[in-house]
LOVO-678362 format. One record per atom (N, C-alpha, C): residue in one letter; x, y, z. Coordinates in pm, whole numbers, padded with zeros to 5 digits, always signed. Each point is the difference from the previous one (the first is absolute). Example, Ala and Ser with C-alpha at 12.3 -4.5 7.8 and 13.67 -1.06 7.14 Angstrom:
A+01319-00569+00780
A-00089+00119+00000
A+00090+00120+00000
S-00035+00105-00072
S+00082+00119+00006
S-00077+00109+00073
This chain:
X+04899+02025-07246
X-00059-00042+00127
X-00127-00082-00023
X-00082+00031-00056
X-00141-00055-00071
X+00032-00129-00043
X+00056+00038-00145
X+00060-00136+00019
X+00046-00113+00028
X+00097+00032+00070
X+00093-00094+00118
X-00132-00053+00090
X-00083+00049+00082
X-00117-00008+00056
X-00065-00125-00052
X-00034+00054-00125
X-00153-00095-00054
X+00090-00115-00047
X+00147+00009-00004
X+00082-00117-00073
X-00012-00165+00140
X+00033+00077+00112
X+00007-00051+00096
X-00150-00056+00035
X-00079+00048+00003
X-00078-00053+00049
X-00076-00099-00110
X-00005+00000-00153
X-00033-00044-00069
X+00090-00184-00017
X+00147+00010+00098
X+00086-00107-00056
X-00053-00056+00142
X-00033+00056+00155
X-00065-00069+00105
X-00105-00055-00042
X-00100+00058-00051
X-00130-00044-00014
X-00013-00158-00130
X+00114+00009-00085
X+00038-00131-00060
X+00061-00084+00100
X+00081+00000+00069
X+00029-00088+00103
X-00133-00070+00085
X-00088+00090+00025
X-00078-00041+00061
X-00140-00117-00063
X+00046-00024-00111
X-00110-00043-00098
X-00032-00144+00072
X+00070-00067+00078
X+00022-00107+00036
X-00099-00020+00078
X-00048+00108+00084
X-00088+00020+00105
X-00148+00016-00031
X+00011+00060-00129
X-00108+00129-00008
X-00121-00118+00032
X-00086+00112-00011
X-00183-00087+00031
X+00004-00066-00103
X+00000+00045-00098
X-00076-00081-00137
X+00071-00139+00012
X-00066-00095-00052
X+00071-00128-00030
X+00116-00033-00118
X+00102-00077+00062
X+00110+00038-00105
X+00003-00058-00072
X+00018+00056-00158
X-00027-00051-00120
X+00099-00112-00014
X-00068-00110-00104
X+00123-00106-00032
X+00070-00005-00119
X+00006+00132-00049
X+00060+00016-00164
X+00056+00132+00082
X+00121+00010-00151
X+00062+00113+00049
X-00080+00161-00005
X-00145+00010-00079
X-00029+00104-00004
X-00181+00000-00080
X-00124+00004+00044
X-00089-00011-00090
X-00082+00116-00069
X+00063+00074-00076
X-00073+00128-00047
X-00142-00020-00043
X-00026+00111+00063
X-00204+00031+00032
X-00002-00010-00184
X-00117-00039-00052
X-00047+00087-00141
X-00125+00012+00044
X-00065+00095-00078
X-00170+00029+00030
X-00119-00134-00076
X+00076-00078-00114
X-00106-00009-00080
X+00014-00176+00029
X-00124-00015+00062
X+00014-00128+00068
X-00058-00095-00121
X-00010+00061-00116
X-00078-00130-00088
X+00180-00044-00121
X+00054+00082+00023
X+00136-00070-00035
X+00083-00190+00026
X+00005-00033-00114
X+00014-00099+00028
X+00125-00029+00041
X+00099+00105+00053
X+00101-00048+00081
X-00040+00050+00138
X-00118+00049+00067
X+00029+00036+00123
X-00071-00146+00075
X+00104+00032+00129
X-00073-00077+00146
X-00009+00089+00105
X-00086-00059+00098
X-00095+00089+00080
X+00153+00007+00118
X+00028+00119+00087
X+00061-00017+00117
X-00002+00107+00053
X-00050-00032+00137
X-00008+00127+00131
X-00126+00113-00055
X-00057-00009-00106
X-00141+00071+00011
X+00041+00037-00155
X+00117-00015-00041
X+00017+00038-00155
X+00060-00107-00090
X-00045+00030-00160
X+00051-00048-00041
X+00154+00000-00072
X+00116-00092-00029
X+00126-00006-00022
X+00018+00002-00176
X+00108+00094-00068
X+00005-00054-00157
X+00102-00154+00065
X+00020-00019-00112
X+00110-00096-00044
X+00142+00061+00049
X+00066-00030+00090
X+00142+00004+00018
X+00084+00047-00118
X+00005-00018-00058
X+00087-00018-00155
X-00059+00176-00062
X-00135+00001+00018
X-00024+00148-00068
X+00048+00110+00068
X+00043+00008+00135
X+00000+00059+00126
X+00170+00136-00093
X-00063+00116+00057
X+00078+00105-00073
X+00077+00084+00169
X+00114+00105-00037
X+00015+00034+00099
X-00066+00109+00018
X-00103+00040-00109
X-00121+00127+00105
X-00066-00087+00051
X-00021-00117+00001
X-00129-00024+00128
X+00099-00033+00176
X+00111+00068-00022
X+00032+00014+00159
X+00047+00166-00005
X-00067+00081-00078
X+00094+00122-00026
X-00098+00096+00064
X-00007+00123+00044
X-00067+00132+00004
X+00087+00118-00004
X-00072+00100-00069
X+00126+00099+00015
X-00121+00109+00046
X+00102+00092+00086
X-00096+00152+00012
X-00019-00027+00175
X+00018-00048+00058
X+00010+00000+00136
X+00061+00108+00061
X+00064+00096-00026
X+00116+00106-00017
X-00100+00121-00012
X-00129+00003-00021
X-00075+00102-00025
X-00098+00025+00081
X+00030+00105+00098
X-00101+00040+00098
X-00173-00019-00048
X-00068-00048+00120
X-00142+00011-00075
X-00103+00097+00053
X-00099+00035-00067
X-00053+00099+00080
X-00070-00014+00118
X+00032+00119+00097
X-00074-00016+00110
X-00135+00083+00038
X-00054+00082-00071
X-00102+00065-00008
X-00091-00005+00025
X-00033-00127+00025
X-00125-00035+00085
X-00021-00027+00122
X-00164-00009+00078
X-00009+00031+00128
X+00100-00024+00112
X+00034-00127-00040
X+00102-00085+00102
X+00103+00061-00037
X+00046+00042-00084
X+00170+00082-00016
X+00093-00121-00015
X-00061-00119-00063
X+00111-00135-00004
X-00041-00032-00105
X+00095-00053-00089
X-00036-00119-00090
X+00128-00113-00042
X-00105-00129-00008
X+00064-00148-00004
X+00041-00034-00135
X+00128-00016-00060
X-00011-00053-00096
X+00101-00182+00018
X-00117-00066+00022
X+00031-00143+00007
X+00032-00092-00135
X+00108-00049-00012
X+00015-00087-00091
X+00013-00165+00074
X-00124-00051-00030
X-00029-00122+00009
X-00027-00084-00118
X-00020-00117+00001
X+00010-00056-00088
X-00091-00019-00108
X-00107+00139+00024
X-00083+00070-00168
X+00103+00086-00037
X+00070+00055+00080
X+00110+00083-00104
X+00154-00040-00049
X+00012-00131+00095
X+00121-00104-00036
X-00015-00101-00027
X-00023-00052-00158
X-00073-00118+00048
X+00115-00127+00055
X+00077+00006-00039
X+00145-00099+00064
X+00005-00017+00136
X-00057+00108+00085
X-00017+00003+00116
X-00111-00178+00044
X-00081-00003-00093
X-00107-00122+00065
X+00122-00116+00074
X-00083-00086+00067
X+00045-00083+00034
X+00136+00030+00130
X+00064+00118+00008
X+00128+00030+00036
X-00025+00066+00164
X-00131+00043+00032
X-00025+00047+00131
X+00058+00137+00029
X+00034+00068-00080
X+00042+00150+00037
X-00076+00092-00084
X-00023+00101+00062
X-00040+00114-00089
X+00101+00143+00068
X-00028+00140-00062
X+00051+00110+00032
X-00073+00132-00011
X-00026+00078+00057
X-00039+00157-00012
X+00057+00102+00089
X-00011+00092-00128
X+00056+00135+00029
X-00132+00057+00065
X+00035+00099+00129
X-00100+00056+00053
X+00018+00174+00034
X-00059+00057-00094
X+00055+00155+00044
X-00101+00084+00088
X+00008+00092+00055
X-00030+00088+00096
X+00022+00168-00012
X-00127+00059-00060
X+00050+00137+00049
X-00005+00004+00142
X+00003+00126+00054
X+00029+00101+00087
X-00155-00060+00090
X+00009-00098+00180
X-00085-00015+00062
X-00120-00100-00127
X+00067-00099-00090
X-00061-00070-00052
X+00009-00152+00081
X-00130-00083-00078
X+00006-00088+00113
X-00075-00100-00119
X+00125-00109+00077
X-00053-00158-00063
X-00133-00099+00131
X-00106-00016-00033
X-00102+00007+00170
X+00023-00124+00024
X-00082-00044+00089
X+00041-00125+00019
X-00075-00103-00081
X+00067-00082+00072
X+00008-00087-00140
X+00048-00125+00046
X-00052-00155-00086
X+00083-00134+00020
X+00019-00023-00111
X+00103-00084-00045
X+00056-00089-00118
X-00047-00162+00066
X-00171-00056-00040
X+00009-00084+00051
X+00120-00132-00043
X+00071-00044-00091
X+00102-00067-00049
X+00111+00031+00015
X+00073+00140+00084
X+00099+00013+00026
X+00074+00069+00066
X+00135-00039+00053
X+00076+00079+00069
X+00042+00127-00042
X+00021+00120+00079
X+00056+00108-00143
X+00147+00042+00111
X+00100+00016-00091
X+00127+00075+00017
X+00027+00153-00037
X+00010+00076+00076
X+00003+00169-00063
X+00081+00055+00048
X+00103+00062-00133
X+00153+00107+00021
X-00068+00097-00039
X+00008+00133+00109
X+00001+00112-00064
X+00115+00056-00114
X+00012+00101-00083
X+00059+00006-00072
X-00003+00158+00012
X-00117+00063+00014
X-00002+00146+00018
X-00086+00044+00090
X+00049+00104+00028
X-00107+00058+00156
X+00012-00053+00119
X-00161+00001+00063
X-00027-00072+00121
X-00109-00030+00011
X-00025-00143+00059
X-00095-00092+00008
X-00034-00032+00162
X-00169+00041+00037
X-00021-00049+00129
X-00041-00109-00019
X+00032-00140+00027
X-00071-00161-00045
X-00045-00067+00127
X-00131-00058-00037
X+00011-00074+00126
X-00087-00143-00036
X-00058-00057+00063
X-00074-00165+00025
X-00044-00059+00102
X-00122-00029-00007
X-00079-00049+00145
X+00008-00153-00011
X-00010-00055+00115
X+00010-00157+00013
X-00186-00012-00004
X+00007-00141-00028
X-00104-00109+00007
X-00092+00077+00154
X-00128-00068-00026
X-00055+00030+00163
X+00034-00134+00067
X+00012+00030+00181
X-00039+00079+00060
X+00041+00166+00034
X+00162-00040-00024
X+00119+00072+00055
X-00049+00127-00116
X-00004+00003-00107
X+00006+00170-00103
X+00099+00089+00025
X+00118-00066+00037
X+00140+00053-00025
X+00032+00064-00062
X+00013+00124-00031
X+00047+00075-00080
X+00147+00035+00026
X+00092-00025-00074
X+00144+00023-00072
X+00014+00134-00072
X+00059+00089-00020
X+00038+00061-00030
X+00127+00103-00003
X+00026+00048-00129
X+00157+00091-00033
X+00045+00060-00107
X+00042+00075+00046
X+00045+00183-00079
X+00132-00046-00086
X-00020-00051-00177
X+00075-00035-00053
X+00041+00108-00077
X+00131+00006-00026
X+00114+00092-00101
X+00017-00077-00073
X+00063+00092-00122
X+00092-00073-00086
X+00099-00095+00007
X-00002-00144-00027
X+00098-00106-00010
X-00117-00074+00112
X-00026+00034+00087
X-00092-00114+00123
X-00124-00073-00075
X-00016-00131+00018
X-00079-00114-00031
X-00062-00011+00141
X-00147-00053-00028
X-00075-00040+00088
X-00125-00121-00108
X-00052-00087+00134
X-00015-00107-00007
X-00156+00008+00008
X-00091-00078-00108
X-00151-00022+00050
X-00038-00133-00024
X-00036-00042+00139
X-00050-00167+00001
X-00108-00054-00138
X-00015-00054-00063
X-00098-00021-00094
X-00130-00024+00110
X-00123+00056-00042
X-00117+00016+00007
X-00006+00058+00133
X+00099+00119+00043
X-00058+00051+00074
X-00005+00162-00027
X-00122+00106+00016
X+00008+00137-00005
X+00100+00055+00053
X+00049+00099-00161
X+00117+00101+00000
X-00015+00088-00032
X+00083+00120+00002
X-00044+00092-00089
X+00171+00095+00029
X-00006+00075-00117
X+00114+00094-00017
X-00029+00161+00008
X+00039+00084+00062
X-00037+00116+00015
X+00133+00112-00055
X-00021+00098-00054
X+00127+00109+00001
X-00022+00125+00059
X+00052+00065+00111
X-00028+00086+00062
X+00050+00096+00024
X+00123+00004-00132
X+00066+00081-00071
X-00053+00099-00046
X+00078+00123-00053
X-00049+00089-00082
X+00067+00017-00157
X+00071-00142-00010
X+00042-00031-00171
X-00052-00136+00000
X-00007+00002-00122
X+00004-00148-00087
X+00030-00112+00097
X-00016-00102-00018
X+00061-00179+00045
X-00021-00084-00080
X+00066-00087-00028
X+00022-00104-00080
X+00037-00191+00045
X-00092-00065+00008
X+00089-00115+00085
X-00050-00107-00149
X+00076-00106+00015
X-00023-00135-00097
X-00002-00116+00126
X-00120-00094-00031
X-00001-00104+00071
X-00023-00124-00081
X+00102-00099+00032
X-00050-00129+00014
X-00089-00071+00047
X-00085-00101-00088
X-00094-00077+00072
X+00047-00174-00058
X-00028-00086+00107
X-00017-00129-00041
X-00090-00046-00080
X-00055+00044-00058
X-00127-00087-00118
X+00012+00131-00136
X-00020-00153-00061
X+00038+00078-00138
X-00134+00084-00009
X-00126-00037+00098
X-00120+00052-00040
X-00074+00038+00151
X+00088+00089+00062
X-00070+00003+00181
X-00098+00058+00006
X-00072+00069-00095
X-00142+00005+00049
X-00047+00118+00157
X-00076+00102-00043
X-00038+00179+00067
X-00117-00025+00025
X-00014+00024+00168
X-00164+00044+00011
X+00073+00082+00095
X-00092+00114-00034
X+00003+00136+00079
X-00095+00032+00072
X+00065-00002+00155
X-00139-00037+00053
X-00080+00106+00051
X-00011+00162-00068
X-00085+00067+00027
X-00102-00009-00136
X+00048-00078-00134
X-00087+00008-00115
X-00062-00151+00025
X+00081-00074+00058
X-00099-00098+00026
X-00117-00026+00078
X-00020+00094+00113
X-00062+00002+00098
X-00126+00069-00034
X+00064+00125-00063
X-00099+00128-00039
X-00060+00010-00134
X+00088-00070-00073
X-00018-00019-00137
X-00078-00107-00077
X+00008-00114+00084
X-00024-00105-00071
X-00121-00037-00092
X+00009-00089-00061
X-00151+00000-00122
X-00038-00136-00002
X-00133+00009+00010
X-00094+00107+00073
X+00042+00015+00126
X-00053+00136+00023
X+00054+00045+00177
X-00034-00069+00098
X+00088-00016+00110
X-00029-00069+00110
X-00122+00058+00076
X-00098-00081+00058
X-00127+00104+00098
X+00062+00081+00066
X-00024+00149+00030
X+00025+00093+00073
X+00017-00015+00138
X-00155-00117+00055
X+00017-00045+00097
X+00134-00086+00037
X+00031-00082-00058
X+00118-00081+00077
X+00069+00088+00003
X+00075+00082-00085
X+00118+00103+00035
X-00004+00061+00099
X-00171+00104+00029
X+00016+00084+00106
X+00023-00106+00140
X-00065-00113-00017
X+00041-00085+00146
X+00113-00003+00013
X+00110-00109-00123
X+00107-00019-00017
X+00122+00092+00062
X-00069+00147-00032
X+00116+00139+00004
X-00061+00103+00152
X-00090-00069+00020
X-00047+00117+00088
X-00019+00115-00018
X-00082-00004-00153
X-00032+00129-00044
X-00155+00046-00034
X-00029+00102-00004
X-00161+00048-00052
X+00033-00032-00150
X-00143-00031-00006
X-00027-00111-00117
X+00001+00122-00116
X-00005+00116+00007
X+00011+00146-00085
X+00154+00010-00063
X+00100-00055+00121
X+00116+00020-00021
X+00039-00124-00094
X-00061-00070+00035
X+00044-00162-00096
X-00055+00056-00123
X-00085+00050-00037
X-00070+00064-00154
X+00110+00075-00035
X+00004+00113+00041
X+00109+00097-00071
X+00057-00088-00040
X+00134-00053+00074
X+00112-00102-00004
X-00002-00049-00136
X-00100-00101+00051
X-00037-00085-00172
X-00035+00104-00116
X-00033+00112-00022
X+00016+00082-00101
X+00085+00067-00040
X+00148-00040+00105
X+00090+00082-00023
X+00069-00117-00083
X-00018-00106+00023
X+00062-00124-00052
X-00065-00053-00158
Protein backbone atom coordinates (compact mmCIF):
# COMPACT_ATOMS: atom_id res chain seq x y z
CA UNK A 1 0.00 0.00 0.00
CA UNK A 2 2.91 2.49 0.96
CA UNK A 3 4.35 1.78 -1.81
CA UNK A 4 1.87 1.84 -4.48
CA UNK A 5 1.13 5.37 -2.70
CA UNK A 6 4.53 7.08 -2.81
CA UNK A 7 4.88 5.27 -6.46
CA UNK A 8 1.94 7.27 -7.66
CA UNK A 9 2.47 10.26 -6.47
CA UNK A 10 6.19 10.37 -7.17
CA UNK A 11 5.33 9.47 -11.27
CA UNK A 12 2.43 12.70 -10.90
CA UNK A 13 4.77 14.94 -9.46
CA UNK A 14 7.31 14.10 -12.66
CA UNK A 15 4.57 14.87 -14.94
CA UNK A 16 4.22 17.97 -13.44
CA UNK A 17 7.84 19.22 -13.97
CA UNK A 18 6.61 21.17 -16.90
CA UNK A 19 4.88 23.55 -14.63
CA UNK A 20 6.90 23.63 -11.64
CA UNK A 21 8.13 27.23 -10.28
CA UNK A 22 11.66 26.80 -10.86
CA UNK A 23 12.77 27.74 -14.34
CA UNK A 24 13.11 24.94 -16.77
CA UNK A 25 16.39 23.72 -17.30
CA UNK A 26 17.84 23.56 -20.94
CA UNK A 27 20.00 20.37 -20.59
CA UNK A 28 18.72 17.22 -19.75
CA UNK A 29 19.90 17.36 -16.10
CA UNK A 30 22.57 19.80 -14.06
CA UNK A 31 23.97 18.05 -10.96
CA UNK A 32 24.67 20.45 -7.90
CA UNK A 33 28.62 19.85 -6.80
CA UNK A 34 29.74 21.84 -3.71
CA UNK A 35 33.21 22.88 -4.85
CA UNK A 36 32.83 25.90 -6.96
CA UNK A 37 36.66 26.38 -7.65
CA UNK A 38 36.50 23.19 -9.97
CA UNK A 39 37.33 23.78 -13.25
CA UNK A 40 34.45 21.97 -14.71
CA UNK A 41 31.71 23.69 -12.77
CA UNK A 42 29.12 26.48 -14.05
CA UNK A 43 27.05 28.54 -11.92
CA UNK A 44 23.00 27.60 -12.21
CA UNK A 45 19.93 28.44 -10.08
CA UNK A 46 22.14 29.34 -6.91
CA UNK A 47 24.50 26.19 -7.47
CA UNK A 48 27.13 25.04 -8.97
CA UNK A 49 26.91 22.04 -11.98
CA UNK A 50 29.93 19.10 -12.47
CA UNK A 51 30.42 18.31 -16.02
CA UNK A 52 27.60 16.20 -17.57
CA UNK A 53 29.88 13.38 -18.54
CA UNK A 54 31.02 12.90 -14.66
CA UNK A 55 27.35 12.78 -13.56
CA UNK A 56 26.86 9.13 -11.61
CA UNK A 57 23.52 7.49 -10.77
CA UNK A 58 23.92 8.33 -6.88
CA UNK A 59 23.62 11.87 -7.56
CA UNK A 60 19.77 11.19 -8.36
CA UNK A 61 19.68 8.32 -5.70
CA UNK A 62 18.59 8.34 -1.78
CA UNK A 63 17.90 5.44 0.09
CA UNK A 64 16.30 5.17 3.73
CA UNK A 65 13.10 7.09 3.18
CA UNK A 66 11.36 3.82 4.48
CA UNK A 67 12.57 4.71 8.01
CA UNK A 68 10.37 6.34 10.45
CA UNK A 69 11.98 9.47 12.05
CA UNK A 70 11.88 10.50 15.39
CA UNK A 71 9.20 12.32 16.86
CA UNK A 72 10.20 13.16 20.35
CA UNK A 73 10.30 16.45 20.34
CA UNK A 74 8.10 19.36 21.46
CA UNK A 75 6.13 19.54 18.25
CA UNK A 76 5.74 15.63 18.04
CA UNK A 77 6.73 16.08 14.09
CA UNK A 78 9.65 15.72 12.17
CA UNK A 79 10.62 16.78 8.41
CA UNK A 80 12.85 14.84 6.60
CA UNK A 81 13.21 16.89 3.25
CA UNK A 82 15.23 15.83 0.42
CA UNK A 83 16.01 18.80 -1.65
CA UNK A 84 18.54 19.46 -3.67
CA UNK A 85 21.47 19.51 -0.63
CA UNK A 86 20.46 16.01 -0.32
CA UNK A 87 19.85 15.28 -4.17
CA UNK A 88 22.09 16.87 -5.89
CA UNK A 89 20.55 15.80 -9.54
CA UNK A 90 17.58 17.32 -8.27
CA UNK A 91 19.23 21.13 -9.19
CA UNK A 92 17.94 22.70 -11.97
CA UNK A 93 14.73 20.12 -12.20
CA UNK A 94 12.16 22.12 -9.80
CA UNK A 95 11.02 19.28 -7.55
CA UNK A 96 11.90 18.31 -4.25
CA UNK A 97 10.25 15.58 -1.62
CA UNK A 98 9.70 14.92 2.23
CA UNK A 99 8.69 12.47 4.43
CA UNK A 100 6.78 13.97 7.36
CA UNK A 101 6.05 11.86 10.52
CA UNK A 102 3.81 12.51 13.49
CA UNK A 103 3.46 10.99 16.83
CA UNK A 104 0.32 10.88 18.72
CA UNK A 105 -1.40 14.92 18.63
CA UNK A 106 2.02 15.94 16.90
CA UNK A 107 2.10 18.93 14.85
CA UNK A 108 3.84 20.32 11.74
CA UNK A 109 2.96 24.58 12.78
CA UNK A 110 2.47 26.76 10.46
CA UNK A 111 4.39 27.47 8.13
CA UNK A 112 5.15 28.86 4.21
CA UNK A 113 7.34 27.31 1.52
CA UNK A 114 8.09 30.72 0.14
CA UNK A 115 9.12 28.95 -3.55
CA UNK A 116 6.52 26.45 -3.50
CA UNK A 117 3.51 24.60 -4.07
CA UNK A 118 3.25 21.48 -1.76
CA UNK A 119 1.20 18.18 -2.67
CA UNK A 120 0.42 15.78 0.45
CA UNK A 121 -0.77 11.87 0.49
CA UNK A 122 -1.33 10.62 3.67
CA UNK A 123 0.03 7.24 3.94
CA UNK A 124 -0.67 6.51 7.70
CA UNK A 125 -3.03 7.76 10.30
CA UNK A 126 -4.81 11.01 10.32
CA UNK A 127 -4.06 14.39 9.37
CA UNK A 128 -6.07 17.70 10.35
CA UNK A 129 -4.56 20.19 7.33
CA UNK A 130 -5.45 23.36 6.63
CA UNK A 131 -4.30 27.05 4.77
CA UNK A 132 -5.22 30.62 5.02
CA UNK A 133 -5.53 32.89 1.95
CA UNK A 134 -3.67 36.21 1.28
CA UNK A 135 -5.31 39.34 3.19
CA UNK A 136 -8.05 40.77 3.05
CA UNK A 137 -10.29 37.64 2.99
CA UNK A 138 -7.82 35.07 5.65
CA UNK A 139 -9.68 32.18 4.36
CA UNK A 140 -9.03 29.43 6.02
CA UNK A 141 -9.50 25.87 4.18
CA UNK A 142 -9.42 23.10 5.92
CA UNK A 143 -9.65 18.84 6.22
CA UNK A 144 -9.57 15.65 8.13
CA UNK A 145 -7.18 13.53 5.90
CA UNK A 146 -6.87 9.48 6.01
CA UNK A 147 -4.88 7.25 4.50
CA UNK A 148 -4.63 7.39 0.53
CA UNK A 149 -6.30 11.32 0.63
CA UNK A 150 -4.00 14.16 -0.89
CA UNK A 151 -4.49 17.69 -0.16
CA UNK A 152 -3.25 20.78 -1.75
CA UNK A 153 -1.08 23.99 -0.39
CA UNK A 154 -0.92 27.14 -2.55
CA UNK A 155 2.86 28.15 -2.53
CA UNK A 156 3.50 31.00 -0.10
CA UNK A 157 0.64 30.69 1.71
CA UNK A 158 0.37 29.48 5.75
CA UNK A 159 -0.22 25.76 6.41
CA UNK A 160 0.13 23.55 8.76
CA UNK A 161 -0.56 19.69 9.43
CA UNK A 162 -1.99 18.45 12.64
CA UNK A 163 -2.61 14.60 13.99
CA UNK A 164 -5.29 14.22 16.37
CA UNK A 165 -4.99 10.74 16.54
CA UNK A 166 -3.93 8.58 19.22
CA UNK A 167 -1.25 6.54 16.82
CA UNK A 168 1.44 7.44 14.68
CA UNK A 169 0.87 9.39 11.01
CA UNK A 170 2.89 9.44 8.28
CA UNK A 171 2.31 11.65 5.03
CA UNK A 172 5.11 12.35 2.01
CA UNK A 173 4.75 15.57 0.10
CA UNK A 174 5.70 16.95 -3.03
CA UNK A 175 6.98 20.34 -3.66
CA UNK A 176 7.73 22.30 -6.93
CA UNK A 177 11.26 23.66 -6.28
CA UNK A 178 14.04 21.70 -6.09
CA UNK A 179 14.84 24.25 -3.18
CA UNK A 180 11.24 25.75 -1.66
CA UNK A 181 12.52 27.24 1.13
CA UNK A 182 10.67 27.24 5.41
CA UNK A 183 9.87 30.13 7.44
CA UNK A 184 7.98 29.20 10.36
CA UNK A 185 6.12 31.73 11.31
CA UNK A 186 5.99 31.41 15.08
CA UNK A 187 10.16 31.18 15.05
CA UNK A 188 10.17 33.86 12.81
CA UNK A 189 8.20 36.27 14.58
CA UNK A 190 9.36 35.26 18.11
CA UNK A 191 12.57 34.08 17.27
CA UNK A 192 14.20 36.13 15.02
CA UNK A 193 17.95 37.53 15.30
CA UNK A 194 18.28 39.95 16.60
CA UNK A 195 14.77 40.08 18.12
CA UNK A 196 12.14 42.05 16.79
CA UNK A 197 11.21 45.26 19.43
CA UNK A 198 8.77 43.92 21.86
CA UNK A 199 7.00 46.97 21.12
CA UNK A 200 5.94 46.34 17.52
CA UNK A 201 4.78 42.82 18.37
CA UNK A 202 2.76 43.78 21.40
CA UNK A 203 1.00 46.49 18.95
CA UNK A 204 1.15 44.11 16.02
CA UNK A 205 -0.62 41.12 18.29
CA UNK A 206 -2.51 42.98 20.71
CA UNK A 207 -0.58 41.83 23.37
CA UNK A 208 1.14 43.03 26.87
CA UNK A 209 4.49 43.74 26.05
CA UNK A 210 5.39 40.91 29.18
CA UNK A 211 3.69 38.44 26.98
CA UNK A 212 5.75 39.38 23.82
CA UNK A 213 9.02 38.73 26.28
CA UNK A 214 8.15 35.35 27.44
CA UNK A 215 7.23 34.43 23.77
CA UNK A 216 10.57 35.52 22.46
CA UNK A 217 12.28 33.37 25.17
CA UNK A 218 10.44 30.59 24.34
CA UNK A 219 11.75 31.00 20.78
Amino acid sequence: MMKGVVTVLVLALACSLASAYDPSPLQDFCVAINDSTSSQAVFVNGKFCKDPKLATADDFFFSGLNTPRDTSKSLGSNVTLLNVDKILGLNTLGISLARIDFAPYGLNPPHIHPRATEILVVLEGTLYVGFVTSNPENRLFTKVLNAGDVFVFPIGLIHFQFNPGHTNAVAFAGLSSQNPGLITIANAVFGSNPPINPDVLAKAFQLDRNVVNYLQKKF
